[in-house]
VOPAGU-2260 file (C-alpha; in pm, 1 decimal, decimal comma):
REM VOPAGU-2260
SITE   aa  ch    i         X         Y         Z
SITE  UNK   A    0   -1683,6    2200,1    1258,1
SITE  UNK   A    1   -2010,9    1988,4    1136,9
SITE  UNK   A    2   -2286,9    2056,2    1314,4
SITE  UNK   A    3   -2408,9    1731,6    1404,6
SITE  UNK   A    4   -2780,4    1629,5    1498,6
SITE  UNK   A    5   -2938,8    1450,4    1748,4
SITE  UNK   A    6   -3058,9    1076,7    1696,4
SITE  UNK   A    7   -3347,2     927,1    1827,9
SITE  UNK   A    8   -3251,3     568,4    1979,1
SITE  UNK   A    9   -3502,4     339,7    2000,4
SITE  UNK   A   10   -3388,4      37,0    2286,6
SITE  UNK   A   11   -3547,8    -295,9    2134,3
SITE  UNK   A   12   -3584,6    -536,5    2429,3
SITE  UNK   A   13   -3552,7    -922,9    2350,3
SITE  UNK   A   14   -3823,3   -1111,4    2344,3
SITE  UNK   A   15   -3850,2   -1391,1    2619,6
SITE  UNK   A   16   -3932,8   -1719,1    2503,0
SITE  UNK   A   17   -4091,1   -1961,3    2795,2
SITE  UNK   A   18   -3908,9   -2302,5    2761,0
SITE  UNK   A   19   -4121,6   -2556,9    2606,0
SITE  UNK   A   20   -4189,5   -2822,7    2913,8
SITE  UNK   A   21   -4428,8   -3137,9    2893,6
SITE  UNK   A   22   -4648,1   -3024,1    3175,8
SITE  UNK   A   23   -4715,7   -2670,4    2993,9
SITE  UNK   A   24   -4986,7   -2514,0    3211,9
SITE  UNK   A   25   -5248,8   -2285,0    2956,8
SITE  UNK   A   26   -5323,5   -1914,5    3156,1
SITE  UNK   A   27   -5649,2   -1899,8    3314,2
SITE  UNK   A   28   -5914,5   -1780,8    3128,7
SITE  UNK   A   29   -5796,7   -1789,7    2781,6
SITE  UNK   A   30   -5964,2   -2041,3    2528,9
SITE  UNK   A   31   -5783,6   -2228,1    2311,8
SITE  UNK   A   32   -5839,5   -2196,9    1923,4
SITE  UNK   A   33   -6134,0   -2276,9    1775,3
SITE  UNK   A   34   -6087,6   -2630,7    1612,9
SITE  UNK   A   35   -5989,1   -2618,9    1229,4
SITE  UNK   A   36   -5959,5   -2247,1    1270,2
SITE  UNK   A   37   -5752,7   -2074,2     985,3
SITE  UNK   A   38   -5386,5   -2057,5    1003,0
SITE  UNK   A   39   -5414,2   -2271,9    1347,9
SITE  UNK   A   40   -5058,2   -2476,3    1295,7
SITE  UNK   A   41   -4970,1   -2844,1    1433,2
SITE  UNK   A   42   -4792,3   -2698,4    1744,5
SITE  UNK   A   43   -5154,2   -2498,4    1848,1
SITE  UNK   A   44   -5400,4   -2750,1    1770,2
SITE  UNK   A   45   -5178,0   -3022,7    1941,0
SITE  UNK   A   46   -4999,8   -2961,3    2220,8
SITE  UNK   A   47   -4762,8   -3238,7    2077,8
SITE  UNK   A   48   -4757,7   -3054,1    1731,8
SITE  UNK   A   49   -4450,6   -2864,4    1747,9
SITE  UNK   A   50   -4256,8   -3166,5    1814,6
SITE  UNK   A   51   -4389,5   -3368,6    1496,5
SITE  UNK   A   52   -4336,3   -3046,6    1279,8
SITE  UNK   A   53   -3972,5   -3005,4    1386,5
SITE  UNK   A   54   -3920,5   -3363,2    1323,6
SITE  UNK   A   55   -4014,6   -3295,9     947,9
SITE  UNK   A   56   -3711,3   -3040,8     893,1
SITE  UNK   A   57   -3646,9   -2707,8     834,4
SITE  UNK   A   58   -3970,4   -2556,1     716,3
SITE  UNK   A   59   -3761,7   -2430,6     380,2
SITE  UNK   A   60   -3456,9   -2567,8     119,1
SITE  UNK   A   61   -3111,5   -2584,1     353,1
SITE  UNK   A   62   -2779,7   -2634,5     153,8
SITE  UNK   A   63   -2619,7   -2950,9     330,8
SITE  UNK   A   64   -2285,0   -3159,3     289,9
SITE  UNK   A   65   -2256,1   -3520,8     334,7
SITE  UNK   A   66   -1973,2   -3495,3     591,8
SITE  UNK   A   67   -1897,0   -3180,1     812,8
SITE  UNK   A   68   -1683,3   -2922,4     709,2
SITE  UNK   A   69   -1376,4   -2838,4     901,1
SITE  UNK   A   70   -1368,7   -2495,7    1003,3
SITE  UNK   A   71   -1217,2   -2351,9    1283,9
SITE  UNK   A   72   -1415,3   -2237,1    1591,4
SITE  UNK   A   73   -1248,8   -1884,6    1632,9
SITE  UNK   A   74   -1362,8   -1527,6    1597,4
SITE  UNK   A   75   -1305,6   -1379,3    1247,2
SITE  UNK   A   76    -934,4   -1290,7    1230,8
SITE  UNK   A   77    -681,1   -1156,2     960,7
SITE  UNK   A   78    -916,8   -1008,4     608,3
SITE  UNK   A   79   -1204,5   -1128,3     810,3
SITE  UNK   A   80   -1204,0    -927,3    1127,0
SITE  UNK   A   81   -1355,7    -617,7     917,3
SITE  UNK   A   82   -1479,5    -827,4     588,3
SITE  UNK   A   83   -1857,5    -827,3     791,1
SITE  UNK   A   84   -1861,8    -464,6     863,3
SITE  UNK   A   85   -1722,1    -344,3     562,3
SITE  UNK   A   86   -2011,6    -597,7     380,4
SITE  UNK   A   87   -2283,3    -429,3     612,9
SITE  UNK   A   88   -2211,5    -116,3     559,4
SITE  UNK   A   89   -2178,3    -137,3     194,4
SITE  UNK   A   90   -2522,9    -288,3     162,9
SITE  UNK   A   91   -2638,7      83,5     290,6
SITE  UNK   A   92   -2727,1     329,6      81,6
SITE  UNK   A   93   -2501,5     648,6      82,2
SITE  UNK   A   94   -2795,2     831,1     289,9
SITE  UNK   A   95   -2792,7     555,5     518,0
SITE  UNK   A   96   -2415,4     558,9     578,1
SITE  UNK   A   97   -2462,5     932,0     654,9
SITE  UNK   A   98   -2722,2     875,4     888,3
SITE  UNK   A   99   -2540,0     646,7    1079,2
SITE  UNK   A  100   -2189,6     831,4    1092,2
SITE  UNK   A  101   -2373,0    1082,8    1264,3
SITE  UNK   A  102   -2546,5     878,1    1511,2
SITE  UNK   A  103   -2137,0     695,1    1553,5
SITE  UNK   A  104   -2061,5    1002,4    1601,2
SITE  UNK   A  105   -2320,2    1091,3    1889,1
SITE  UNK   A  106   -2230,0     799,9    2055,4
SITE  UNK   A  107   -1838,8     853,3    2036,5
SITE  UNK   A  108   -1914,7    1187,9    2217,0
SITE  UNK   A  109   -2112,4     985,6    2497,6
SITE  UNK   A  110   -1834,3     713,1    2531,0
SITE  UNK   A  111   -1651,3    1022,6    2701,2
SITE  UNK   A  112   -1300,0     923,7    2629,7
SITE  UNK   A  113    -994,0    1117,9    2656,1
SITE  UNK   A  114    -936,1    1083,1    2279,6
SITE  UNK   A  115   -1246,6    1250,9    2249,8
SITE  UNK   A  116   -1146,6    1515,7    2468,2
SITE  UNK   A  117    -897,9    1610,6    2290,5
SITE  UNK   A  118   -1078,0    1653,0    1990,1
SITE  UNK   A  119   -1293,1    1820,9    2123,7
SITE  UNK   A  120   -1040,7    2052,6    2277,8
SITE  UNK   A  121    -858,7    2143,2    1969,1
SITE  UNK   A  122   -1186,2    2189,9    1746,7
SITE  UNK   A  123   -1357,7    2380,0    2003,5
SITE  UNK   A  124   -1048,0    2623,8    2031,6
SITE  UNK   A  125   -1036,2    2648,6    1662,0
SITE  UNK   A  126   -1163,9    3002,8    1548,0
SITE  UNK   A  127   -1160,8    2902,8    1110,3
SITE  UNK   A  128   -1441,6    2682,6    1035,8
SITE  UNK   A  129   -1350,4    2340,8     864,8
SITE  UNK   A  130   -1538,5    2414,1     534,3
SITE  UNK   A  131   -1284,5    2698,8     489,0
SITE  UNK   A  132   -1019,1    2522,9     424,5
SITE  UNK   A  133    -915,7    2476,3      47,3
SITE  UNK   A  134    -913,3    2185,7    -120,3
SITE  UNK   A  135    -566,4    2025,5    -262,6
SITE  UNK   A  136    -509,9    2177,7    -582,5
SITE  UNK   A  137    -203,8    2072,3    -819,9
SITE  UNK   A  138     136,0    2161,1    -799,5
SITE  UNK   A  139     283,8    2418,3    -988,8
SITE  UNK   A  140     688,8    2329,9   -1122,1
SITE  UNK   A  141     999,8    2563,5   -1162,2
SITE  UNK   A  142     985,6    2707,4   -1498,1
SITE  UNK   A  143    1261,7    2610,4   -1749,5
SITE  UNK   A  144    1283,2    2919,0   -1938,8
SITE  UNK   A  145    1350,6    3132,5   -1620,3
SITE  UNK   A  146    1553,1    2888,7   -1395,4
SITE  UNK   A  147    1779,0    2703,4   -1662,4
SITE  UNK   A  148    1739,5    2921,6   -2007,6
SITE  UNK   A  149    2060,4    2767,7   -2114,3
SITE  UNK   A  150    1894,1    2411,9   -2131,1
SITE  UNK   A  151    1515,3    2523,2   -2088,8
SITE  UNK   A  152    1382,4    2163,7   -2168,3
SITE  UNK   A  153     988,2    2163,7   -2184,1
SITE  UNK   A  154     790,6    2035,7   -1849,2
SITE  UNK   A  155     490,9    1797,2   -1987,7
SITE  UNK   A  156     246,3    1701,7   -1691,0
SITE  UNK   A  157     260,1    1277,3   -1667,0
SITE  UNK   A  158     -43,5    1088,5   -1610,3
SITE  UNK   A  159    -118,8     982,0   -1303,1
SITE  UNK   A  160    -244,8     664,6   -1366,1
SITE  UNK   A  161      73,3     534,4   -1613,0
SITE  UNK   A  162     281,7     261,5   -1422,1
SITE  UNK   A  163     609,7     451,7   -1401,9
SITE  UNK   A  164     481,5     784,2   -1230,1
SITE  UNK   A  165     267,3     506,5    -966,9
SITE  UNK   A  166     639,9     305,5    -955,7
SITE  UNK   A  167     784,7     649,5    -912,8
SITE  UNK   A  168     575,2     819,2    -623,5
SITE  UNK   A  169     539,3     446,5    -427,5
SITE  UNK   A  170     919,2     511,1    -413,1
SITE  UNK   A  171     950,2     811,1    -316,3
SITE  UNK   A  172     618,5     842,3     -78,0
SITE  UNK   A  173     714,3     491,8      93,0
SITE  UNK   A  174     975,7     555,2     196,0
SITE  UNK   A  175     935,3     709,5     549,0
SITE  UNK   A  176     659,4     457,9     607,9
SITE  UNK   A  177     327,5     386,1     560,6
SITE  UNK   A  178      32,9     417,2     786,3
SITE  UNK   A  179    -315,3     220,2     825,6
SITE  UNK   A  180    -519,2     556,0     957,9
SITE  UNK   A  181    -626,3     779,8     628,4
SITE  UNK   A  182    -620,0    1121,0     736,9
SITE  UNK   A  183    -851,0    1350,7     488,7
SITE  UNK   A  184    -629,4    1682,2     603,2
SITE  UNK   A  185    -273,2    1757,3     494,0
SITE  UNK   A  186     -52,8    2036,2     652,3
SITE  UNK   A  187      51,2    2300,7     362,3
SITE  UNK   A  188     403,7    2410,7     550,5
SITE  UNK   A  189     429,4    2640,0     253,4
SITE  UNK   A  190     102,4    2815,1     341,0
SITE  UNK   A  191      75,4    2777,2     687,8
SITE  UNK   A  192    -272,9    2644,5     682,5
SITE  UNK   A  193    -449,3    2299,9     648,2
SITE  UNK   A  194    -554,4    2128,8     267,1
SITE  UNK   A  195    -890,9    1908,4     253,7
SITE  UNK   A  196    -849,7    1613,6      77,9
SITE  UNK   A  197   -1070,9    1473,7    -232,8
SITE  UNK   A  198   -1186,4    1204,4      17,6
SITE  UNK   A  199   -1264,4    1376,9     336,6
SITE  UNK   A  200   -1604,0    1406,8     346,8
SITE  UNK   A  201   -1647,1    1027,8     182,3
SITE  UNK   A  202   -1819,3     790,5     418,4
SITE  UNK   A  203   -1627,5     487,7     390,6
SITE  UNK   A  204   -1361,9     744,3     489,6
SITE  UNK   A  205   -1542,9     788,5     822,0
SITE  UNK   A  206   -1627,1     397,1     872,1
SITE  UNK   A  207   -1219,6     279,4     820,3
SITE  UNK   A  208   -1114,3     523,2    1061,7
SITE  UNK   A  209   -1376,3     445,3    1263,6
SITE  UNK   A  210   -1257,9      44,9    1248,9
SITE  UNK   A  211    -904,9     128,1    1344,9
SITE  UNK   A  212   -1068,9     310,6    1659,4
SITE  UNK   A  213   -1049,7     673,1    1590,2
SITE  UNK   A  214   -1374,1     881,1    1627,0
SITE  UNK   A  215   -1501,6    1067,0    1347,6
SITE  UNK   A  216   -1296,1    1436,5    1307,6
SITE  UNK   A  217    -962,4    1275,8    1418,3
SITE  UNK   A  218    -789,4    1370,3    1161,5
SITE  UNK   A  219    -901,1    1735,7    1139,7
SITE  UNK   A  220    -810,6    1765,8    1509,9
SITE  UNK   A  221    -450,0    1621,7    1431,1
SITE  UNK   A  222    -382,8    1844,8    1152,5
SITE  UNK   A  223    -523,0    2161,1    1338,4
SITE  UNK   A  224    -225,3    2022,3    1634,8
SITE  UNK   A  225      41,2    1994,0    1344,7
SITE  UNK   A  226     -21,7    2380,1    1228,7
SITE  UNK   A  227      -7,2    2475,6    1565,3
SITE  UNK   A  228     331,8    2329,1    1642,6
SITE  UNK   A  229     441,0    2539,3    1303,2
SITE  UNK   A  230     587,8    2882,1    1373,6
SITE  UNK   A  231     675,0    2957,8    1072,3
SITE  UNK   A  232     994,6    3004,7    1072,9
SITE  UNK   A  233    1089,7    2794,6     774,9
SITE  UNK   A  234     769,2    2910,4     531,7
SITE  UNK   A  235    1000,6    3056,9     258,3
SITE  UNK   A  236    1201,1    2694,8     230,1
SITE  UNK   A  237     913,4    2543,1     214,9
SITE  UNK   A  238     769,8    2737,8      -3,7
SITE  UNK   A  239    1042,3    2653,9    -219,9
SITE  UNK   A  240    1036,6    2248,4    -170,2
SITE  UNK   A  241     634,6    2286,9    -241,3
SITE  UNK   A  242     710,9    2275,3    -648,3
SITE  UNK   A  243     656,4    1930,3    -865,5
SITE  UNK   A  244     890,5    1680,9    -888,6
SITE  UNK   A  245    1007,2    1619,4   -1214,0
SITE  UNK   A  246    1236,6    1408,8   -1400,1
SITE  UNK   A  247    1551,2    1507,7   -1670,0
SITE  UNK   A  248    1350,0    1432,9   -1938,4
SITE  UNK   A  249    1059,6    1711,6   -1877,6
SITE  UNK   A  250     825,6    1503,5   -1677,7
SITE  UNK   A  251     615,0    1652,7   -1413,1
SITE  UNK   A  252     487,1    1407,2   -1139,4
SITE  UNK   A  253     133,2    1417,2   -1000,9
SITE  UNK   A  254     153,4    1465,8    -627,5
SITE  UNK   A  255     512,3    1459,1    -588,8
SITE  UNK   A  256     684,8    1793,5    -414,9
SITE  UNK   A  257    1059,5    1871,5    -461,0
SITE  UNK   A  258    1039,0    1803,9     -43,2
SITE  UNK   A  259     915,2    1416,1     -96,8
SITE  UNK   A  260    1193,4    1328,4    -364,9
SITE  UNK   A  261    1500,2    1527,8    -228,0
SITE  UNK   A  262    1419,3    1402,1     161,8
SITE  UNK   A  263    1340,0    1031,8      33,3
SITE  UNK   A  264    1689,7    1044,3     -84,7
SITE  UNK   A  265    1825,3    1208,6     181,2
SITE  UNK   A  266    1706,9    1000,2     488,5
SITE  UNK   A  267    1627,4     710,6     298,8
SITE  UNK   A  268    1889,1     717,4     -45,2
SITE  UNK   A  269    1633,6     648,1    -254,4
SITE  UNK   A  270    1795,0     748,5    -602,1
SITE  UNK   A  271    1594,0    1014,3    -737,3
SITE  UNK   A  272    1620,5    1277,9   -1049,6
SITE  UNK   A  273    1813,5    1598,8    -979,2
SITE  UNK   A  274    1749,8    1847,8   -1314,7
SITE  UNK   A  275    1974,0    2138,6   -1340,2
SITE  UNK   A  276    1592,3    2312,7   -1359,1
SITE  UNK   A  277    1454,3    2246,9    -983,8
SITE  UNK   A  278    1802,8    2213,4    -841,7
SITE  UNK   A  279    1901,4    2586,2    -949,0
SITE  UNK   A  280    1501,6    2701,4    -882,7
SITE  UNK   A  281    1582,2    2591,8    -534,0
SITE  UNK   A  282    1942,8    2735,1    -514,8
SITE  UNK   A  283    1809,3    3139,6    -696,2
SITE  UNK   A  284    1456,9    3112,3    -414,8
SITE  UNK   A  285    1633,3    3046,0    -111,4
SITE  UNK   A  286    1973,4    3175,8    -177,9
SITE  UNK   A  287    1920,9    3444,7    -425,5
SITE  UNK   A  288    2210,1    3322,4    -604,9
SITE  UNK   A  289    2226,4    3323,0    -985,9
SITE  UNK   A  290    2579,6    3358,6   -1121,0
SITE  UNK   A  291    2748,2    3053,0    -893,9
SITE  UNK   A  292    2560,2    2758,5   -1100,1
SITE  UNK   A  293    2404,4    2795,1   -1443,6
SITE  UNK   A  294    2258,9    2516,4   -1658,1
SITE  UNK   A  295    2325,7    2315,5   -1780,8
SITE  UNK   A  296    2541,7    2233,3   -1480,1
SITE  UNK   A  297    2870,7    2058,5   -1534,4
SITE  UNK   A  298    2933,3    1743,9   -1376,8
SITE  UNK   A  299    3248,3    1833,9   -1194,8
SITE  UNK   A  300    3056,3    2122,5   -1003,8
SITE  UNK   A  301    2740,0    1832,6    -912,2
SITE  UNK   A  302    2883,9    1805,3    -601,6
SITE  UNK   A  303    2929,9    2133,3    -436,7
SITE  UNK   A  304    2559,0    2223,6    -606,3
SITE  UNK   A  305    2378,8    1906,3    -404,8
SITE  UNK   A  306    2580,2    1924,4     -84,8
SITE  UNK   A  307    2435,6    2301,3     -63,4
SITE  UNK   A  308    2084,2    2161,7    -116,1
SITE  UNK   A  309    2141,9    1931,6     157,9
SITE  UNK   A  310    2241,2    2180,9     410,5
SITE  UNK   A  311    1908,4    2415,5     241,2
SITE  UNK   A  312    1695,3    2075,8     318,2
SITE  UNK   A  313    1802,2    1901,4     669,2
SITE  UNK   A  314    1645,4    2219,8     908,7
SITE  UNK   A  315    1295,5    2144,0     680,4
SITE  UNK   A  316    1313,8    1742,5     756,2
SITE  UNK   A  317    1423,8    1840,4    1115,8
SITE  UNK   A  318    1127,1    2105,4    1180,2
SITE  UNK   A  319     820,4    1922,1     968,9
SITE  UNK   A  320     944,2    1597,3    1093,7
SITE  UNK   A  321     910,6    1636,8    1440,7
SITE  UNK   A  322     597,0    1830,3    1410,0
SITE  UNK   A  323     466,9    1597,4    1216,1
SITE  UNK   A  324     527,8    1293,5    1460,1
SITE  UNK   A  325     437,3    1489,6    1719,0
SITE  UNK   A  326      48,6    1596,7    1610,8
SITE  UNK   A  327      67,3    1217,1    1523,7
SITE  UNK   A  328     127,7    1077,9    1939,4
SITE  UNK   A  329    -129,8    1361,1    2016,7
SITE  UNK   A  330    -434,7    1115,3    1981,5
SITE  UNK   A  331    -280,2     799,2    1889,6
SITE  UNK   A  332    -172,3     575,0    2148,7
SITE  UNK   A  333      17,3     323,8    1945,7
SITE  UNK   A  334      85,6     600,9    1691,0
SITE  UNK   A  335     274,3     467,5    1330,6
SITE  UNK   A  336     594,2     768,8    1334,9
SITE  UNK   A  337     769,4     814,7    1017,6
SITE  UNK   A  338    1095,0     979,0     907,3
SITE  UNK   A  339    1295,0     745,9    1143,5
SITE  UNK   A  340    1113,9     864,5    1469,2
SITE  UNK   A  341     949,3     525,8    1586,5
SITE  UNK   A  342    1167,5     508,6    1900,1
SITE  UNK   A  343    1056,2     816,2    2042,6
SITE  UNK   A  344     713,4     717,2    2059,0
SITE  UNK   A  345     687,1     698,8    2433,2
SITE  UNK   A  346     895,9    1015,5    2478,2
SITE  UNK   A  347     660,4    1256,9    2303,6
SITE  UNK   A  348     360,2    1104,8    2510,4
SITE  UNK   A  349     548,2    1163,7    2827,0
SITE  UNK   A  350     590,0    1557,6    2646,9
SITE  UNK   A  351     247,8    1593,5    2549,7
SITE  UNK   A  352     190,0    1465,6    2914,4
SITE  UNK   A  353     433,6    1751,9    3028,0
SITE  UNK   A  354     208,6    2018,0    2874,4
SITE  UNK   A  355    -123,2    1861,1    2977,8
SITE  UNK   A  356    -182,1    1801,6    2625,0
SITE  UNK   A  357    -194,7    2169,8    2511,0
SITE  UNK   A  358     -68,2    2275,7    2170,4
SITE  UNK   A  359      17,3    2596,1    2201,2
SITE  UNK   A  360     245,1    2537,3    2505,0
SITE  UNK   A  361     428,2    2254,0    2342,4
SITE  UNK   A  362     508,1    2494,2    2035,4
SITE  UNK   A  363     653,7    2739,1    2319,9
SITE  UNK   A  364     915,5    2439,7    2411,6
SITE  UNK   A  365     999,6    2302,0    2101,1
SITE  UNK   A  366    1353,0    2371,0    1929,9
SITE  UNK   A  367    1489,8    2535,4    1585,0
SITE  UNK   A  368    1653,1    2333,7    1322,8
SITE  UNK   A  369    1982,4    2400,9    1493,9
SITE  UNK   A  370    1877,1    2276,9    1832,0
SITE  UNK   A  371    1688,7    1978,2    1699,1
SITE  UNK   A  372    1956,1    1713,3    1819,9
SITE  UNK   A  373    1969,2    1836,2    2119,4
SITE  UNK   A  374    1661,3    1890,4    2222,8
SITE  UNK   A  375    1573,8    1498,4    2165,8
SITE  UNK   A  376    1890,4    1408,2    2320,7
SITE  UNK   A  377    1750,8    1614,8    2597,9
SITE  UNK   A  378    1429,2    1519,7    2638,2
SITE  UNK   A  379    1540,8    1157,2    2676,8
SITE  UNK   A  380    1807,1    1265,2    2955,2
SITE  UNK   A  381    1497,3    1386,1    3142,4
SITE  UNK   A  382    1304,4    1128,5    3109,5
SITE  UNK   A  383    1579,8     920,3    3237,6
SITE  UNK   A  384    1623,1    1172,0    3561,6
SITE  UNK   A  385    1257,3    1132,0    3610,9
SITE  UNK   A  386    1077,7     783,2    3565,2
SITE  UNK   A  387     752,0     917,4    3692,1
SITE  UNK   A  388     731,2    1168,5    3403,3
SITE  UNK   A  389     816,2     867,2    3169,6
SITE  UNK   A  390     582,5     687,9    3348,2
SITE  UNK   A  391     282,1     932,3    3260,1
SITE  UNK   A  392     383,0     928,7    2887,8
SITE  UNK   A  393     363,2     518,7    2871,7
SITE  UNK   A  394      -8,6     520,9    3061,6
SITE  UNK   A  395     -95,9     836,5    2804,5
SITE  UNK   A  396       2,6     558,8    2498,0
SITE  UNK   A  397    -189,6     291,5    2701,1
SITE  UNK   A  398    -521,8     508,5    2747,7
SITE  UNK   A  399    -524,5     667,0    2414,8
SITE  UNK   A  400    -462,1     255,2    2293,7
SITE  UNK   A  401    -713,0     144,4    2518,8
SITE  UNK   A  402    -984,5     354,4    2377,8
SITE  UNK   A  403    -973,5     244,4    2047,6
SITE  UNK   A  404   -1080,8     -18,2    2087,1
SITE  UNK   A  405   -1431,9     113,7    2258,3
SITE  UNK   A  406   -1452,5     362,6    1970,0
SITE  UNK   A  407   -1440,8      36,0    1729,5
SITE  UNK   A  408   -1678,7    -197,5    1951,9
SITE  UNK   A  409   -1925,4     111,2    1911,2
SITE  UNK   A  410   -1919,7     102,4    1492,7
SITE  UNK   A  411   -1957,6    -256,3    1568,8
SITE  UNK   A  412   -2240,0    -252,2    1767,9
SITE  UNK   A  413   -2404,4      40,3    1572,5
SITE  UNK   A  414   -2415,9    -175,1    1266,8
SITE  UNK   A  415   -2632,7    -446,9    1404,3
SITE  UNK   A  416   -2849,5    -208,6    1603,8
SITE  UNK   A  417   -2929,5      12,7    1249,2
SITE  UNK   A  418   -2998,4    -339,7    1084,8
SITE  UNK   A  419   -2699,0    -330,4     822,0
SITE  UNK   A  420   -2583,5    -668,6     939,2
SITE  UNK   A  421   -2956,4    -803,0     867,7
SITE  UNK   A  422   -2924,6    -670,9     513,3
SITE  UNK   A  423   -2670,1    -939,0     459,7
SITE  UNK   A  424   -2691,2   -1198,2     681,8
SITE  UNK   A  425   -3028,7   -1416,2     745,7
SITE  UNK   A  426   -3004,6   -1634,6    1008,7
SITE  UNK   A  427   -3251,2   -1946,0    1049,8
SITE  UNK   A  428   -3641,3   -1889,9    1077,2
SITE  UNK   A  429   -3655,3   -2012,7    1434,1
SITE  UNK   A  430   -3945,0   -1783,5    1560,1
SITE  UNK   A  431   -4147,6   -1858,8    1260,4
């Protein structure tokens, strides 16, 4: 975990303005300016100055209309409700934006939430340090010459920035849904251990999260949850499903695992590539067979080959799925579920709830592959037996939604108080 330092606050006090009256009494004792003193304006030398010198205008060039525009008088909403943080913060330099992350970050600590809590908790119980972690690295692919020698057809790496592969993986990575928060940790299921991102330790990474209400080291806390629900059980499949995509042609997609393309078409029939290369890599890792199927397969035996990957895939989607969703209600009230799992939502806060929102004791209670179906049906029968239970899961959602919105008012506030708003809005001289 960051070490994080302590920031000085200094509490600026408004200044009080007397209202201007026409029987404006001067203090005893104090002597007015000296007449035709230097710098002595209208307002001091008269005491009906200020009056004539507002009546002359603005004291500097104002852009003006000859009618009124017509704009609504509502608070920023839609693009607009972040458009003036996001322009304050960018008008910082990168230092800056440091600096003030870490004071956000003091003051998410003081706000004393239960979000923050539970990061706390699950950092705090951490033994690896954060910077320990590796950082993602590129897949590796199912070699032709060794898994399909009979049609060993060349794998070329595609770029990532040519219109098809971006078609391709919005496809395939869409489909179980998106979601607003950006974590900056992934889950490796194949490793057992967590994968920094190229953008966690990027500011602006920090100040989105921060808008959507989630205090800084979220994400690290919900991945840390997601590897604890893990036991393991499954590494060697996924170990497997970890290789590249790629398509029948030879070409090897950027950021795309066997897992992504063969469950988007799964749960989702999206219609993706199936060479004879990655299906029969799968079939000789996890099976160990290499005399049923050879390449290049014929079509007639397509069918027993991809209903076999199907059974070798559904206990992964089961296990990482549910995991997955789970780590995601752990500090999300209004948490965005994928793979199908939306309507559980209150369910797995009333389990978290059941567990006082430890870990290690959920991973005791979860199920295998086998008893996945079950156990949801389950869970939902008990619910229904016990209302109060269900009742702590929906005020669990409602705190953890709650707080997010203190944890954004904070950023908010922050920004004015460090003077990024100033940088690019001026209002009127009035004090001048």
């Amino acid at each position: 975990m960051r070490l994080r330092r302590s920031t000085l606050l200094v509490l600026l006090l408004p200044a009080c303005h007397a209202p201007r009256t026409e029987a404006n009494v001067a203090p005893a004792e104090v002597s007015p300016p000296a007449q035709g003193a230097p710098g002595a304006s209208a307002a001091n030398s008269n005491p009906n100055g200020w009056v004539r010198a507002e009546l002359r205008g603005a004291p500097y060039q104002r852009a003006t209309e000859t009618t009124l525009a017509v704009l609504a008088p509502r608070e920023p909403a839609g693009e607009e409700a972040d458009a003036r943080a996001r322009r304050a913060f960018a008008a910082l330099t990168t230092a800056e934006q440091q600096d003030l992350l870490e004071w956000f970050t003091v003051e998410c600590e003081k706000l004393n939430t239960f979000q923050g809590t539970l990061i706390r908790f699950v950092i705090d119980g951490e033994e690896r340090e954060a910077s320990t972690w590796p950082d993602l690295q590129a897949l590796t692919w199912y070699d032709p010459k060794v898994h399909g020698p009979g049609q060993p057809i060349p794998r070329v790496p595609l770029a990532a920035d040519a219109p098809e592969v971006v078609a391709v993986r919005n496809q395939i990575l869409s489909a179980p849904g998106t979601r607003r928060l950006d974590s900056g940790w992934m889950v490796d299921y194949a490793t057992r251990g967590l994968v920094r991102l190229p953008h966690e330790d990027d500011p602006w990474h920090v100040f989105e999260n921060g808008l959507l209400g989630m205090a800084p080291d979220w994400d690290l806390a919900e991945a840390l949850v997601e590897l604890r629900l893990d036991d393991g059980s499954l590494q060697k499949s996924f170990q497997a499903y970890a290789h590249a995509y790629t398509d029948r042609w030879g070409g090897v997609y950027p950021g795309v695992t066997l897992y992504d393309a063969h469950a988007s078409a799964l749960a989702y029939q999206v219609t993706v590539e199936m060479p004879d290369v990655d299906t029969l890599g799968l079939v000789h890792d996890l099976l160990g067979d290499w005399e049923t199927w050879k390449a290049p397969v014929p079509g007639e035996e397509h069918e027993a080959l991809y209903g076999r990957l199907t059974e070798l895939l559904r206990p992964l989607l089961h296990h990482r799925g549910l995991r997955a969703n789970l780590a995601r209600t752990y500090l999300c009230g209004n948490a965005e579920l994928r793979d199908l799992y939306s309507h559980n939502l209150d369910n797995f806060h009333a389990l978290w709830e059941s567990v006082a929102s430890d870990p290690d004791a959920l991973r005791a209670k979860l199920p295998d592959a086998a008893g996945w179906r079950d156990f949801l049906q389950g869970w939902d029968d008990s619910l229904a037996a016990d209302p109060q239970l269900l009742y702590r899961g929906t005020s669990r959602h409602a705190t953890l939604d709650r707080e997010t919105h203190k944890v954004r008012a904070t950023l908010l506030r922050l920004l004015g108080e460090y003077g990024a708003l100033g940088r690019v809005e001026k209002l009127p001289p009035f004090d001048e």
